[in-house]
N, C-alpha and C positions, 0 to 999 in steps of 0.2 A: 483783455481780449477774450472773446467768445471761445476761436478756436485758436491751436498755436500752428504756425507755419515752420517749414526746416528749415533756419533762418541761414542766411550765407549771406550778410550784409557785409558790406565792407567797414574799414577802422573808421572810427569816429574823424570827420573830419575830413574822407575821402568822397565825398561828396564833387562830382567835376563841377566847373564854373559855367555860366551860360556861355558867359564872352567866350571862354576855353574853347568850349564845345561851337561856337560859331566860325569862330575862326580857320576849326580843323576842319568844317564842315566848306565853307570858300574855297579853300585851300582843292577841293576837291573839283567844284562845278567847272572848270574848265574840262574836266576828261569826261562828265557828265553831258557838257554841250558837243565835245566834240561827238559822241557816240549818240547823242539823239537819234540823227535820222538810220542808224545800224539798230537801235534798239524799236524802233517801228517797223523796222523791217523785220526783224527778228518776233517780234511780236509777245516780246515779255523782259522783263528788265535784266541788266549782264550780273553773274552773280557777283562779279569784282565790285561792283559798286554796291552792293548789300553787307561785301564781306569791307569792303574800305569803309560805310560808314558805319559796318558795328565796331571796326574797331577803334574809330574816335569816339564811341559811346554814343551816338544819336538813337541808338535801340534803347537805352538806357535812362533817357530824358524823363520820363513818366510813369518809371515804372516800380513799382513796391521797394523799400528801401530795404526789405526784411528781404529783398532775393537781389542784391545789387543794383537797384535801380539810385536814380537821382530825388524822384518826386518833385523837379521842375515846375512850375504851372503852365497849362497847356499853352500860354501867350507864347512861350518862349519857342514850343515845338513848331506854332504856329511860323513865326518868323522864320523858323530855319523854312519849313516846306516853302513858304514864300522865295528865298532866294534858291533853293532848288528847282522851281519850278521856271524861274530865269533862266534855266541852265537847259532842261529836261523835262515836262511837266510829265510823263508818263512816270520818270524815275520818282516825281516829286509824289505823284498820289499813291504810289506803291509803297515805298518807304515809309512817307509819314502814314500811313495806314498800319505799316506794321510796328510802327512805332505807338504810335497809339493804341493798337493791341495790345500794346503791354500795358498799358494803365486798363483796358478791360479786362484783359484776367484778375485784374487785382480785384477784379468787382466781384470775381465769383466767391465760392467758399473756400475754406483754407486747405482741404484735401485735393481738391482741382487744381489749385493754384503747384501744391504739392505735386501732382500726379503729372506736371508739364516742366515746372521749373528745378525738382527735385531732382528730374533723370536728364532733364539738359538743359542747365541754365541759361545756353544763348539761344532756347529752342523760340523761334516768330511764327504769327499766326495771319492766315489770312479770313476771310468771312465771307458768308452770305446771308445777308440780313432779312428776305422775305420771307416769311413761312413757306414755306414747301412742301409741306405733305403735314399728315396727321401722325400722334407719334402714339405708338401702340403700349399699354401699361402693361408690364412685367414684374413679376419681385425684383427692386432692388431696384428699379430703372424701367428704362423704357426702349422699344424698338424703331427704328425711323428708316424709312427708305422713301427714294427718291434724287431728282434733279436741281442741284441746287447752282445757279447764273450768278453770275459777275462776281465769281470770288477774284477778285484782284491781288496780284501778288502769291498765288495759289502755288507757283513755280517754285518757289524762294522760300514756302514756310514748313512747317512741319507740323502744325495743328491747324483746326480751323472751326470758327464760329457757324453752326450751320440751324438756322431758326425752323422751329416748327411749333406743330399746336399743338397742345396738351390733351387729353382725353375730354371729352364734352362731360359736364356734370348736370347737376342740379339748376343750377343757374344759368343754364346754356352753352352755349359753344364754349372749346376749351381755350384756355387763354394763348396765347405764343411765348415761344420761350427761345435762348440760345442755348445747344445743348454743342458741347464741345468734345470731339473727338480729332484723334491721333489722323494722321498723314495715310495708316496701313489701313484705315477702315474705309479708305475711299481710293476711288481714281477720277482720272482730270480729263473730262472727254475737251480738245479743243474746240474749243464753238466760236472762238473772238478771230473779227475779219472784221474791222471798222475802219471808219476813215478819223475819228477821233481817239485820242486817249490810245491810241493802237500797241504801243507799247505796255501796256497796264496787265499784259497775259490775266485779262479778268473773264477766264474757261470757267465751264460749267464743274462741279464736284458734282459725282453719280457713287450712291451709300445704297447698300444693298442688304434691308435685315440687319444693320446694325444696331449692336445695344449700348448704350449711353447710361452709366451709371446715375441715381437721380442728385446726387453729390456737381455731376457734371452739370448741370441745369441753372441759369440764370433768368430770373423772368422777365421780361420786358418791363413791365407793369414797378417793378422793383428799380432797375436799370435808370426806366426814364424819369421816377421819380425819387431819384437817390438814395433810395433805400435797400442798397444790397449788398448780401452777407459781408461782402468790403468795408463799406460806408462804416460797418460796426468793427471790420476786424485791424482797424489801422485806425489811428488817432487822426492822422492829418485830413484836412478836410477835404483834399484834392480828390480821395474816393468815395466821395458824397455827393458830386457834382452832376445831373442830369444828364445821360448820355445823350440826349440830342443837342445840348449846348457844347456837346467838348468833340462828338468825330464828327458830325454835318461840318462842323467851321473847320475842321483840318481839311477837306472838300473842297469848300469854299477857299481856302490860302493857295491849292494849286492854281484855280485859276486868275485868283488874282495876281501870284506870282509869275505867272506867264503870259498875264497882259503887259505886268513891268517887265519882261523880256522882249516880249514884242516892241516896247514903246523904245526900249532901248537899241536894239535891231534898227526901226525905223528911223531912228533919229541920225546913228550911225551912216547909215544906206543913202538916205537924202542928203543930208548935210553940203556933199560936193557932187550929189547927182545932178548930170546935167539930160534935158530934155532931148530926143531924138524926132517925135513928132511931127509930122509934117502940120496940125491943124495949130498946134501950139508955137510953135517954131522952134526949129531947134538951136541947141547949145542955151536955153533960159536955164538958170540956174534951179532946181523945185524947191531949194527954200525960201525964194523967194515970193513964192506964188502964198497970195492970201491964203484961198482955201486949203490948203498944207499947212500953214501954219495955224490955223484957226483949228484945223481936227488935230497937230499935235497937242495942244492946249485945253480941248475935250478931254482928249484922250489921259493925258497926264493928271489932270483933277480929277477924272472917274476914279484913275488910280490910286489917286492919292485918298478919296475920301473912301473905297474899297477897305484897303491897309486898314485906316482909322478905325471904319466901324469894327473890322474884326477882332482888332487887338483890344480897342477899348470894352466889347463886348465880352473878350474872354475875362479880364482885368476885371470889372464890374461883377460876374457871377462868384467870381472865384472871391469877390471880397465880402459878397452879400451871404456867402455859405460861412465863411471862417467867423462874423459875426453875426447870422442870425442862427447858426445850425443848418438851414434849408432853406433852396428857393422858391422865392413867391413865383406863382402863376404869369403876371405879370415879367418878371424877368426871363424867366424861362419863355414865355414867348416873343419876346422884345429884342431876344438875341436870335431868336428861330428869323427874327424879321431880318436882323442883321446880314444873316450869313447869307439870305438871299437875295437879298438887295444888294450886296456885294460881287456877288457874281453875276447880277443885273448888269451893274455899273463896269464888269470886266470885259464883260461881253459887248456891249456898247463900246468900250475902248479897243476892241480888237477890229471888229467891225469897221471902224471909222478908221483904224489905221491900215488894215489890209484890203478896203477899197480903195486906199491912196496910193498903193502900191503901182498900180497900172499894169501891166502887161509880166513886167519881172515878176509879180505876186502869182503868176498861175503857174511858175515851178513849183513842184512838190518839195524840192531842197529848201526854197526860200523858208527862211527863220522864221518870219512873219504870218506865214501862210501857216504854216503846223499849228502856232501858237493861238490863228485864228480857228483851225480844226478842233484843236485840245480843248481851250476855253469853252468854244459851245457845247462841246460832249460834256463838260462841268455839267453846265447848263442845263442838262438833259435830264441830270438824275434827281430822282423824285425827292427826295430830300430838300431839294433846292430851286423847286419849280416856285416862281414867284407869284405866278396868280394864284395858287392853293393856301403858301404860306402869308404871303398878302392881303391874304383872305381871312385866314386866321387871327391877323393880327387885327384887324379891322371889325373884325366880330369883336374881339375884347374891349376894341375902345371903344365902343359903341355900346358898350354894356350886355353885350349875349356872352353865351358860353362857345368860348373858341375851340374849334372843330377840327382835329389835327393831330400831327405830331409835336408834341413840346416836351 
């Protein structure tokens, strides 16, 4: 290794099981569904449930085995947020975000990784991914101020990813980077009042002249193509992996997992619903009406081929890096397809089951109607807009150069 870390791995051998770790993690979503509609109201996730799943290890799943982590492959993280997000989807994108954090610090350099994990090992991070401002050159580092939106999980963490631009050189504009600072360099002005994802407390972070050592700095350009100071400073190939193939599809598993909540919900609710209607007449039973069953049957295949492509997507990258070293252009775009076409296919399943809903779907309590809110706020974020990345993909097979994030 390049550089050495403060190493606090655990005994050989202590490595938790996926099943282990699923199991404890079930054991849990029933107090996660009961508190949904309190954690939207409340407008950021309960910390009992951050502090109940770090301690069955779900912080743990991804994370540098040289500071207690598992080093999982991200399939596995994926599936938990999936059945989290049955439960909760607010809880499910916050969590598996901070979870997933942990495999990005491992991307930085080993004195960063030091500078978070050395002084507090169970310390989580939340982020904001857009460049936000220009960041000013200093000996030793740099200065950045500004407004940085949708840190999700920002309540809950203690560091946070906050992207800007590097100094413009010779060759133009400066590049973007994640520069990582501490919880005391910033404050959390509240700006989140949505009708989706509302639970996600994903406020603005407001940095004012703070300096960022250049130790702290992770490039994008590095990041999305798996080549950083990580990728070199850990053997395993899990820290080689394209950042857009491994958090966009943690993204994507919330809403998928919360179409398979809604579908579940719905199935529940109909099953011995009976019709009040006057146009329909009442006391007909609604499962027996075609069009109900025709859109559970949409709705369940979406789902099911959703699931498919993401896990198989994760699965596929993570096999083409451990035997080729890196991935091709092709793959790396191919999964960018996935994870959007996935949340296409969630959102079609939510749709379809919460127009079926009829009159009971326009409580804000109803299960179904959230699940229908959460999903398309997925939907929303750019990462995962499907005509951009649809686009992308389409350019490649067509023989152009694909224009995007991959």
């Amino acid at each position: 290794m390049q550089e050495s870390v403060q190493s606090s791995a655990p005994a050989a051998g202590s490595r938790a099981s996926s099943d282990g770790i699923k199991a404890e993690v079930k054991r849990l979503l029933p107090a996660m569904r009961a508190k949904a509609a309190e954690t939207e109201r409340a407008r950021r996730v309960p910390d009992e449930h951050v502090e109940a799943l770090r301690d069955v290890g779900f912080f743990r799943l991804v994370q540098p085995a040289a500071f207690g982590g598992d080093e999982h492959d991200f399939a596995v993280l994926a599936d938990l947020i999936m059945d989290m997000g049955k439960a909760c989807a607010s809880t499910a994108w916050v969590c598996g975000l901070l979870s997933a954090h942990q495999w990005m610090l491992g991307l930085f350099a080993a004195q960063a990784q030091n500078d978070v994990w050395g002084k507090n090992p169970g310390a989580l991070l939340c982020g904001s991914y857009a460049p936000a401002c220009n960041a000013i050159a200093e000996a030793g580092g740099y200065r950045i101020s500004g407004r940085w939106s949708f840190a999700s999980g920002c309540d809950n963490s203690q560091w946070a990813f906050c992207a800007a631009r590097l100094p413009a050189n010779d060759k133009g504009a400066g590049e973007p980077a994640f520069f990582l600072v501490p919880c005391d360099d910033y404050v959390i002005d509240d700006t989140w009042d949505t009708i989706g994802l509302a639970g996600t407390g994903s406020k603005t972070l407001v940095l004012d002249n703070v300096f960022v050592p250049a130790h702290r700095l992770l490039l994008f350009s590095d990041a999305a193509a798996g080549r950083s100071p990580g990728s070199r400073l850990y053997q395993n190939r899990l820290f080689a992996i394209p950042i857009y193939c491994q958090l966009s599809p943690c993204l994507a598993a919330v809403g998928v997992g919360a179409a398979m909540g809604a579908l579940e919900d719905f199935v529940a609710a109909t099953g011995q619903r009976l019709t009040r209607g006057s146009v329909t007449g009442g006391n007909n039973r609604m499962a027996e009406f075609p069009t109900v069953q025709i859109k559970v049957a949409e709705a369940a295949a979406s789902i099911d081929a959703a699931r498919f492509i993401l896990l198989r997507d994760f699965e596929a990258i993570a096999r083409e890096i451990r035997e080729q070293g890196e991935a091709t252009t092709e793959r790396r775009v191919t999964n960018r397809r996935g994870q959007a076409f996935a949340v296409n296919l969630a959102v079609r399943a939510v749709d379809l089951l919460n127009a079926a809903t009829g009159g009971n779907g326009l409580a804000m309590s109803n299960p179904i109607q959230r699940a229908w809110r959460d999903v398309n706020a997925v939907g929303r974020h750019v990462s995962l807009n499907w005509d951009s990345v649809g686009a992308m993909y389409g350019q490649m097979a067509l023989g152009l150069e694909p224009r995007g994030q991959y």
